[in-house]
C-alpha positions as CSV (number, residue, x, y, z in Angstrom):
1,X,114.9,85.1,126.5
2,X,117.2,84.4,129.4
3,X,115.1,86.3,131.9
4,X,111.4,84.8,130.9
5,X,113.7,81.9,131.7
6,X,113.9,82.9,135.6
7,X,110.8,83.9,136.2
8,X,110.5,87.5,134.6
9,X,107.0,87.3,131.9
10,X,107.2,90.6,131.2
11,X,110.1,91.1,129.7
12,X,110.6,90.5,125.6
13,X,113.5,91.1,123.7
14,X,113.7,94.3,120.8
15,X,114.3,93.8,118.0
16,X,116.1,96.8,115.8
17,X,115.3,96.8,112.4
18,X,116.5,99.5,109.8
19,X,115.5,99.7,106.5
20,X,117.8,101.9,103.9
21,X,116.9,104.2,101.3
22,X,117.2,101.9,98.8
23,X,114.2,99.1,99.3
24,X,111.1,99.3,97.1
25,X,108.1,100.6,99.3
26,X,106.5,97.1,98.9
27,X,109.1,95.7,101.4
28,X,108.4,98.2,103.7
29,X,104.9,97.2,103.6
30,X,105.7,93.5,103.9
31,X,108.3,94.0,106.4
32,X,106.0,95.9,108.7
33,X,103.5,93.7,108.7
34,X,105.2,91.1,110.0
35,X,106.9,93.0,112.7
36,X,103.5,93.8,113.7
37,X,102.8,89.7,113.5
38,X,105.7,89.5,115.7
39,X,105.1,92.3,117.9
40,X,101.7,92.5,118.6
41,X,99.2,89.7,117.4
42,X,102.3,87.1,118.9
43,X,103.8,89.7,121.3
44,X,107.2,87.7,120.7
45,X,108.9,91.1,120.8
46,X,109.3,95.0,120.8
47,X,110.1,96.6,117.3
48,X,112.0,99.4,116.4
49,X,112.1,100.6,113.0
50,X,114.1,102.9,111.6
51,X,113.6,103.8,108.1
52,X,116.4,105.8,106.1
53,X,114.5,107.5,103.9
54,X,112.1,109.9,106.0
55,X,109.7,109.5,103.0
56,X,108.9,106.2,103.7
57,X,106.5,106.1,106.3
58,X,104.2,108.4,104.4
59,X,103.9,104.5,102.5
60,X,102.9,103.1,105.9
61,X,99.2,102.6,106.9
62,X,98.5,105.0,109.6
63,X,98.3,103.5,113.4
64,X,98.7,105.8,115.6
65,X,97.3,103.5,118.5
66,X,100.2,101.2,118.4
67,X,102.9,103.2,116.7
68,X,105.0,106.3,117.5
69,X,107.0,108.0,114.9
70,X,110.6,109.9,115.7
71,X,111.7,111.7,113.4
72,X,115.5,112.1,113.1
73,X,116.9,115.5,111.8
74,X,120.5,116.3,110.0
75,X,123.4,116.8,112.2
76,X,124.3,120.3,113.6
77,X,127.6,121.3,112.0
78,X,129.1,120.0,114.5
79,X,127.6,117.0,115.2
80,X,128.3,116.1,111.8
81,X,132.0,117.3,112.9
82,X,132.0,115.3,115.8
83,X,130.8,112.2,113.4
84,X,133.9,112.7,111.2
85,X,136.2,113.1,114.7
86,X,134.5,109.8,115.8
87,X,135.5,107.9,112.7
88,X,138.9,109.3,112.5
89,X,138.6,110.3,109.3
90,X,139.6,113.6,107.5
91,X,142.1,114.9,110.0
92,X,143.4,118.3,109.2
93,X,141.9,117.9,106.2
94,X,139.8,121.5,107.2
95,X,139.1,122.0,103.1
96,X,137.9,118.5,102.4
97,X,135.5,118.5,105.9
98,X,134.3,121.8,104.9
99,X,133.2,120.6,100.9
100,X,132.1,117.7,102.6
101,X,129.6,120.0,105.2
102,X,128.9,122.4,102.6
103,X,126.5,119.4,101.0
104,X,125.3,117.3,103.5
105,X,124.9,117.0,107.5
106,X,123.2,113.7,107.1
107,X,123.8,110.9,109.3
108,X,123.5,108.3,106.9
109,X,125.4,110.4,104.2
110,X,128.5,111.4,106.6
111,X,128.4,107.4,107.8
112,X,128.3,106.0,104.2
113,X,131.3,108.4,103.6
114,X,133.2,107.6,106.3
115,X,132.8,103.8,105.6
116,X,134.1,105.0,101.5
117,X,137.2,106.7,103.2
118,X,137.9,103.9,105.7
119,X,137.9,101.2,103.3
120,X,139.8,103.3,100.4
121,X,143.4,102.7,99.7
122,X,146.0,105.8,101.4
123,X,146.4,108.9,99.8
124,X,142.8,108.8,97.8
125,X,141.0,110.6,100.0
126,X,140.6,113.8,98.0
127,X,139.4,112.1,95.0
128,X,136.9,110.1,97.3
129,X,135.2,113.7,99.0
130,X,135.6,115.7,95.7
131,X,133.5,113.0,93.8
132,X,130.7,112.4,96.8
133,X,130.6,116.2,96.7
134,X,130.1,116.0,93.2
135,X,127.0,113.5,93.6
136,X,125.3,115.6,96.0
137,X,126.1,119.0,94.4
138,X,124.3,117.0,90.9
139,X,121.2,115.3,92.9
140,X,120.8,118.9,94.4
141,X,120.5,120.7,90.9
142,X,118.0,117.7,89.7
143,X,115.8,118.5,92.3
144,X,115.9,122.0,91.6
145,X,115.6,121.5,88.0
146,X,112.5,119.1,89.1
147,X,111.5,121.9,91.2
148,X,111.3,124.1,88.6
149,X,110.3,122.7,85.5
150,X,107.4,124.5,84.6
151,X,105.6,126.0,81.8
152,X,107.0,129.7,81.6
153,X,103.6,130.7,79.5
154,X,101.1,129.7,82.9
155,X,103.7,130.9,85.1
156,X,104.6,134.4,83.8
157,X,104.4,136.5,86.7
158,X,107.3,138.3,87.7
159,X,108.0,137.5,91.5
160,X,108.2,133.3,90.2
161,X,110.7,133.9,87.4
162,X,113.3,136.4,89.9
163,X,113.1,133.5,91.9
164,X,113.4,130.8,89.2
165,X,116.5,133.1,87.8
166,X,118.0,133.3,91.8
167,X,117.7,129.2,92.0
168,X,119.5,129.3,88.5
169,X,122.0,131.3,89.7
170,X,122.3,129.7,92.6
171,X,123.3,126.5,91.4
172,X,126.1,128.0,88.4
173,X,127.9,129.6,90.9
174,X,127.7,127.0,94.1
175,X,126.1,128.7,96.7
């Protein structure tokens, strides 16, 4: 507020907000509304929201006229490389990086790992990535499993179960 304090009217502070995957939808809702009291009916401030989950803002009332959505992608290999150079973390540890890239590239994922690692006691570092790795690889095969859980007797045609049988195999053997 410093600057409306010499003179300048225009200028309003932002204010950053993030929201994680884990808040019930009904925040979201309540939260938005009032950043948009503060934003626009007080114009006290610009908002930016992030929202972890990229799901979310399907829960949002569509407003186009005074919002702009962004949509964030995964890392690159390596930006999810450079991520784990940035944080230190891993160093010559080319296996553990590479089981750790094998199921994720997502900023939040690699950031919530590296915050594990860093506050972990020496020397546990393997057990850390093996059991994150674990997680994802288990989320991943309940998706699947999600995915395909249909009746075979409506779904009998050939092409669906070859690729129902290639997903299967896919996730027994990793890859």
């Amino acid at each position: 507020l410093g600057r409306r304090w010499f003179g300048d009217e225009t200028w309003l502070p932002t204010l950053l907000v993030e929201i994680n995957q884990t808040v019930q939808s009904g925040y979201i809702k309540d939260a938005v509304a009032t950043l948009k009291y503060l934003a626009h009916d007080r114009r006290a401030c610009r908002v930016i929201l992030v929202l972890s989950d990229g799901n979310a803002v399907l829960g949002l009332d569509p407003d186009p006229a005074r919002r702009n959505h962004l949509w964030m992608g995964d890392f690159s290999e390596t930006e999810a490389r450079a991520r784990m150079d940035a944080a230190e973390l891993l160093v010559g540890e080319d296996e553990l990086r590479k089981a750790v890239l094998g199921v994720t590239t997502r900023p939040a994922e690699l950031s919530s790992l590296c915050a594990d690692l860093s506050a972990a006691p020496p020397n546990s570092s393997e057990l850390i990535v093996r059991a994150f790795v674990e997680v994802k690889r288990a989320e991943a095969e309940i998706r699947v499993i999600d995915l395909l859980a249909c009746d075979d007797s409506k779904t009998n045609k050939e092409r669906g179960l070859h690729f129902r049988h290639l997903l299967e195999d896919m996730l027994k053997n990793g890859g």
